[in-house]
N, C-alpha and C positions, 0 to 999 in steps of 0.2 A: 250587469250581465258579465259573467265571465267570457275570454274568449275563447273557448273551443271550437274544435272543427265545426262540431254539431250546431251551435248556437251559432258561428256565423253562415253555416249554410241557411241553417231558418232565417236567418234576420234578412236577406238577400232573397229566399225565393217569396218568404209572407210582405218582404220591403214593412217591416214596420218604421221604420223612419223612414222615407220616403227619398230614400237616398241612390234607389236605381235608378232614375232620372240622370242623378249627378254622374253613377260609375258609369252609364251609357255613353254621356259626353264626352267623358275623360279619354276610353275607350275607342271612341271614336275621334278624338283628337290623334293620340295617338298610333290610330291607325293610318291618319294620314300625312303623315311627318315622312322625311324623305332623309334624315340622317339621324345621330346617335343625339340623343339628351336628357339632361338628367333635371328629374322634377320634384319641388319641394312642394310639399305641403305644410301650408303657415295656417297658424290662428289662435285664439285663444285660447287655455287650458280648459277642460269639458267641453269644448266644442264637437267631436267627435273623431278625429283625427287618426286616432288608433284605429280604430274601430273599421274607420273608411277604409285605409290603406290595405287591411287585414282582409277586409271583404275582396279588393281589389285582385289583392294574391293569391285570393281561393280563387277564384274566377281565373286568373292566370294557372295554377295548380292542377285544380279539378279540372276533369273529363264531360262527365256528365251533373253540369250544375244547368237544372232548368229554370232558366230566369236569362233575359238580356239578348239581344239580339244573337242568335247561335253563328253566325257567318262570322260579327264583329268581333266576338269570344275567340272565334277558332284562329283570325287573324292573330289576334292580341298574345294569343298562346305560344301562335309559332315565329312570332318575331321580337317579346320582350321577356324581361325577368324582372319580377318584381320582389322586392324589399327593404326590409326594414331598417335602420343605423339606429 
């Protein structure tokens, strides 16, 4: 799968890898944290890693992405930036 806008928004609103469970957590970790931090994501090579993070920053980015709790989102929007190194 290439990463485009378009194909991560699909892959996020159909969840074919079953990976909104995870962004939801993340999400919600981060929404309840009380100061500044910065978070890595480890693992294997092909684990999915890009992909995750990428899904993450649309979610941060986009306005109207239907998927994920919509309160959690809106939190997530207006108190972090997300990105790539």
């Amino acid at each position: 799968m290439q990463l485009t806008e378009e194909n991560l928004v699909d892959s996020i609103e159909k969840d074919y890898l079953g990976e909104n469970k995870k962004l939801s957590k993340l999400i919600d970790i981060l929404n309840s944290l009380n100061s500044n931090v910065v978070i890595s994501i480890d693992g294997n090579w092909g684990i999915g890693k890009t992909i995750f993070v990428k899904q993450l920053e649309l979610i941060n980015k986009k306005k109207n992405l239907n998927t994920l709790n919509k309160n959690s989102a809106k939190k997530f929007k207006n108190n972090y930036i997300v990105f790539l190194l």
